[in-house]
N, C-alpha and C positions, 0 to 999 in steps of 0.2 A: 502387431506386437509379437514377440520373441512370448513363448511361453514362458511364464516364471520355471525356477528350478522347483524341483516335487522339494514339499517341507520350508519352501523359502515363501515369507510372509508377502503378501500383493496389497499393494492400497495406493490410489491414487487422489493425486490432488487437485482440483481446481482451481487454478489461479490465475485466470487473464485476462485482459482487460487494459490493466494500466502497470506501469511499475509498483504502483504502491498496493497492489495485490501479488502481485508475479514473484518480487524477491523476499517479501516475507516467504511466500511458498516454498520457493528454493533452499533456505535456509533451513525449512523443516524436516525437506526433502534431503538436506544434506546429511542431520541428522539420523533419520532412520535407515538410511543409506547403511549409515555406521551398527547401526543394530540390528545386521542382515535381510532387511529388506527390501523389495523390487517394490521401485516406486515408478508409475509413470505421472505425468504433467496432462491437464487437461489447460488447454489453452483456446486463447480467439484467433482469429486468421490478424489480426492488426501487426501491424509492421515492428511494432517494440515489442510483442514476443515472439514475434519470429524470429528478431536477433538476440534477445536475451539468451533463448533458450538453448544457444549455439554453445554456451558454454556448459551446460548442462549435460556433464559426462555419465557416460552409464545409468542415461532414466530412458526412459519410453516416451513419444511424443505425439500426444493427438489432439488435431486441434479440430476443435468444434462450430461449425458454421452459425457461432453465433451473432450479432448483433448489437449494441447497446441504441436503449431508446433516446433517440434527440431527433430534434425536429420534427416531430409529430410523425416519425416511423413504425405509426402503430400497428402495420399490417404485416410490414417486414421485419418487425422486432419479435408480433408473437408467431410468423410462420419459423422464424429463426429458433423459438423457445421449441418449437416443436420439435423441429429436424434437429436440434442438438439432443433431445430427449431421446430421441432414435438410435441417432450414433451412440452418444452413451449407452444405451441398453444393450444394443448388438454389441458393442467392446466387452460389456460386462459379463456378454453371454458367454465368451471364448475366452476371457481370462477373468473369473469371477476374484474381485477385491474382496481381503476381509475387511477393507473399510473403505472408506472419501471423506476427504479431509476438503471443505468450503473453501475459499481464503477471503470471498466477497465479490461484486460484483456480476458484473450482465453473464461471466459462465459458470457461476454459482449455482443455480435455483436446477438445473436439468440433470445435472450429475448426481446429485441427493435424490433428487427422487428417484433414476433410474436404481441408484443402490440402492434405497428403501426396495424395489422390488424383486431385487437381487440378494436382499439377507444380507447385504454387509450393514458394520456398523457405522454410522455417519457422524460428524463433526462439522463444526465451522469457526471461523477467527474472525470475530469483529475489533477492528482496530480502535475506529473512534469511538468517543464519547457518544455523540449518536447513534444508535445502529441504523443503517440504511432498511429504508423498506422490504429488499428483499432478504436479508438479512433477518427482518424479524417475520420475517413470511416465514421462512424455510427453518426458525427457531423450532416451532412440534413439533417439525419431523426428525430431528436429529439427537442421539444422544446426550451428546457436550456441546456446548458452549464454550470457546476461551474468546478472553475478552482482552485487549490491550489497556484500557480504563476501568479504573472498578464503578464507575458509574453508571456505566453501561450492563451491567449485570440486569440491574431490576427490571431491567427495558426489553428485555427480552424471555419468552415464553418458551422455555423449556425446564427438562429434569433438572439438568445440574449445569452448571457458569464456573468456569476458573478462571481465577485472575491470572494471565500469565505476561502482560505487556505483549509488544508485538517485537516477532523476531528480525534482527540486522544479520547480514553473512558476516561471518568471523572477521572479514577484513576491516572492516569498521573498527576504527578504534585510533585513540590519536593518535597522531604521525608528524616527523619532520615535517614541517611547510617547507623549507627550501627545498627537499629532495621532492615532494608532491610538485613544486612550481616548477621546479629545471625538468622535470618529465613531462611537464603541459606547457612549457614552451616560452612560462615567468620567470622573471628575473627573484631570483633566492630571496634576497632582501629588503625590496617593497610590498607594502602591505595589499593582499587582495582581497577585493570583494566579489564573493560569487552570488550570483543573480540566478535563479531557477523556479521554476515553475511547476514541477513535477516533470516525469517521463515524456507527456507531449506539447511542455512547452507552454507558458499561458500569457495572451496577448493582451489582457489587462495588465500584467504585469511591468510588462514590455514595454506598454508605453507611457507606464507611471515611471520608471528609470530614464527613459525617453527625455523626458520632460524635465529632470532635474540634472540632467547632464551640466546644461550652460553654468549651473551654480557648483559643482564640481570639477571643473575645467583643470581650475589649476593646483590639484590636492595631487601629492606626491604618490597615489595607488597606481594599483594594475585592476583590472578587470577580468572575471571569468564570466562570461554568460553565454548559459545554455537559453534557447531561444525557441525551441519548434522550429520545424517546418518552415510555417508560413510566414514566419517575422526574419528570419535569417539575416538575409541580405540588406532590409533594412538598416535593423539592427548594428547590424558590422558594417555597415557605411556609416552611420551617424558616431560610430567613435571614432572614426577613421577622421571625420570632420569636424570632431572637435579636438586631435591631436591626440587620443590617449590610449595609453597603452591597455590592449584589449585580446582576449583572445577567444573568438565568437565562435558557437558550436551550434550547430542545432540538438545535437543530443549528443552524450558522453554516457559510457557503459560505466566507465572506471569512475563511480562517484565518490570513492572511497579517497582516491585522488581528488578529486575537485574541493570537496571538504574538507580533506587534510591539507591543501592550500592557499585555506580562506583565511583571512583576518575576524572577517566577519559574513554573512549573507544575509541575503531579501531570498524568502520562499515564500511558498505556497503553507498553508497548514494543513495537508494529508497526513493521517497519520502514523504513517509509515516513512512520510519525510522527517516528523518530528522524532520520531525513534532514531532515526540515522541522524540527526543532529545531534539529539542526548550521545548517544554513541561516542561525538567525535567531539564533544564538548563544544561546542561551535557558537557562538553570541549569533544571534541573530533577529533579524526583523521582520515579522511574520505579517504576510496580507492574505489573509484569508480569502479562498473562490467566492464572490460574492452570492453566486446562485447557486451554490454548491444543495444538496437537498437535506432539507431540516433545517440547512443552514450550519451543518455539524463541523465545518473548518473552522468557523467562529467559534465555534465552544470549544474544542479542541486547543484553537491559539491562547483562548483566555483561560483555559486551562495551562497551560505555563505561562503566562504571562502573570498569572495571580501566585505564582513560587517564586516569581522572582526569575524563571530562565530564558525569554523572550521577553522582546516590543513588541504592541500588537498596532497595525494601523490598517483600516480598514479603507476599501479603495474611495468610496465617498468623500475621505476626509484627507484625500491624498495630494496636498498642493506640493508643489516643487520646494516651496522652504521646508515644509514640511519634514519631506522626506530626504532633502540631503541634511537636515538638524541631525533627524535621527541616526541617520548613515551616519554620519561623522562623527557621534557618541560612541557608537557600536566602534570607531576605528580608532579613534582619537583619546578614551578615554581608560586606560588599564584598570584603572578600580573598578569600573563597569564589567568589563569585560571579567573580571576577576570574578568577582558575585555571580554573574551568569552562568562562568563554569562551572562553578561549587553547588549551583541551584541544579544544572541539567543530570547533576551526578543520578538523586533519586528515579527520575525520568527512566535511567538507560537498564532494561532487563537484558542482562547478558546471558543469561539462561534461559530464558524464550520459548527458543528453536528448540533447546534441549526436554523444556519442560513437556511443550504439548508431544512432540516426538515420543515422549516416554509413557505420557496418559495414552495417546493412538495405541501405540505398541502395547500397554498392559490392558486396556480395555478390548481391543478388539484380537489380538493375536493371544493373548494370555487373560483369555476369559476367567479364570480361576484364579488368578489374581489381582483382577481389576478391583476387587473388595480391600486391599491394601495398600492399594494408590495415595499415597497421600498430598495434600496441594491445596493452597489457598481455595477453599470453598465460598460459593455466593450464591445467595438465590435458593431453588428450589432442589431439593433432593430427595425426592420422593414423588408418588404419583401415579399415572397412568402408563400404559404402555402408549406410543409413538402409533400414529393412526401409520398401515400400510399405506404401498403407492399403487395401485393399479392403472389401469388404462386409463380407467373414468376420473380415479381422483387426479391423476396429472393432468386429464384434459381440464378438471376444475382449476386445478392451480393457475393452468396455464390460461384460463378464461378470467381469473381472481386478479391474477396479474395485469393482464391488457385492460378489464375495466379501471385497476385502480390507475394503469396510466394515464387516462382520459379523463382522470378528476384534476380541478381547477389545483393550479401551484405544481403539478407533481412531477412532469415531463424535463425528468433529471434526473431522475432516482434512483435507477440503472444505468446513468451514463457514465463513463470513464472520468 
């Protein structure tokens, strides 16, 4: 990395793993950017921040040999915790951050600690209602807390929680659907449904739409679905064989488009996805990861589903009538759809990015006036000092960690 300029603020973020850690980050990142700070991106070697990060002008980019735990990768997930622990510290040694900012997941837990030994101030962003295991690991050691749900406050073990919601990039926000659909390839004035899974795609998803195709055949839509990888070509041959107009992706950057071209959508409930919904006001039908860990995409959906701004159906109960009933409510019915928008209004924090951007920045760049930060407070604010990280205690963490991966139910915890 380029040395920061002398006097110009450094703090990097941690955000990789999956999209719904990556572009909150970015958006933060955008943020401080504007309030003269060098920011670099800590990322995974995975293929969807490789390409996100492409558009990510003027930051710094390291990506960290980490791992996510699945499939019983216990050996190569904590020598991964290790070696990212490393790289981070040597980074930190030649361009010391006055902070790191979390944003969640498997490249979360290494970069906080090497800061804790490096003196900067540390942060993290839990998005969902649940906080993820490691999430409330790496709660004592950090500063701040922001939280996307105020639920999630109590849940987690540190000084101080801000409620700030989880940040969308500016471009979110409603848009013409004709002009989103003539740019992705739809025709302006049939209604679309967009189908998404998250960043990489989810194949229970895939073959719950699958399945209620034949009872949607003859219904005057278009189709967007983003698919993964490994469903693609299935996928895009079974519209092709039922006649309908489709336009099948494996992934799409521009979701700002894809959403601005929906009638309605079937997603996932990440909730970084649900933010970019509220965002774009978007009715939709939410199926939760079933083995998602806690199980916190379920809490999360019925968390708007109980305002009023989604359906919740969960994959158990997902029969083909089922699910084109609901789809065709979501398409068919304007009063519904009407209530939904008006419900995801509360949902959508459009000052976000700006918020925690401004706690970073006065907490850790303007020490002297981190005491007049002001901002929805939760939780604890008061207390002990943040244990350090030395050698031994990260080699504990990192021991703390791999044993709790081998406890029954947990082998998901860390994964994208």
């Amino acid at each position: 990395m380029n040395q920061p300029i002398p006097n110009q603020p450094f703090i990097a973020i941690a955000c990789g793993g999956t999209g719904g850690h990556l572009f909150p980050g970015l958006a933060v990142a955008e943020e401080l950017k504007q309030r003269g700070c060098a920011v670099a991106l800590l990322i995974s070697p995975k293929e969807v921040d490789q390409q996100a990060v492409k558009s990510a002008s003027g930051m710094e980019i390291l990506t960290l040999p980490a791992v996510g735990l699945q499939n019983r990768n216990y050996f190569s997930f904590a020598l991964s915790f290790w070696r990212s622990w490393r790289t981070a510290r040597k980074f930190f040694k030649l361009c010391p951050p006055q902070a790191v900012l979390a944003m969640g997941g498997f490249t979360s837990a290494p970069p906080v600690l090497a800061a804790k030994k490096s003196g900067a101030r540390t942060f993290l962003h839990e998005s969902n209602t649940i906080p993820g295991r490691a999430n409330r690991f790496l709660a004592q050691f950090v500063d701040v807390a922001f939280v996307g749900f105020p639920e999630a406050a109590s849940r987690l073990d540190t000084r101080k929680t801000i409620v700030t919601g989880t940040p969308v990039r500016p471009q979110f926000k409603p848009r013409d659907p004709a002009v989103c659909r003539t740019a992705l390839g739809l025709e302006p004035d049939r209604p679309v449904i967009l189908v998404v899974g998250g960043s990489q795609g989810a194949s229970g998803l895939n073959r719950m739409i699958l399945s209620a195709l034949p009872l949607l055949a003859g219904k005057n839509w278009q189709w967007l679905h983003l698919t993964g990888s490994a469903d693609f070509k299935k996928v895009k041959a079974a519209y092709a064989a039922h006649g309908l107009k489709a336009v099948v992706k494996p992934f799409l950057m521009e979701m700002d488009l894809a959403l601005g071209a929906a009638t309605a959508c079937v997603s996932r409930s990440g909730a970084s996805s649900l933010a970019e919904i509220a965002a774009m006001r978007l009715p939709s039908l939410l199926v939760p990861y079933p083995v998602a860990a806690d199980n916190h995409q379920l809490s999360n959906a019925m968390t708007f589903a109980s305002a009023g701004a989604a359906k919740v159906l969960e994959e158990k109960n997902a029969r083909p009538e089922t699910i084109a009933a609901l789809i065709g409510g979501l398409v068919e019915d304007s009063a519904l759809r009407d209530t939904m928008q008006a419900a995801l209004v509360p949902w959508h924090a459009p000052g976000s990015a700006a918020q925690i951007a401004e706690a970073v920045y006065k907490i850790a760049v303007e020490p002297g006036q981190s005491a007049r930060f002001s901002a929805p407070v939760a939780g604890k604010t008061g207390g002990s000092q943040h244990p350090t990280t030395g050698p031994a205690r990260v080699f504990g963490g990192w021991l703390l960690l791999s044993l709790l991966s081998l406890s029954a139910g947990v082998p998901g915890w860390l994964q994208p």
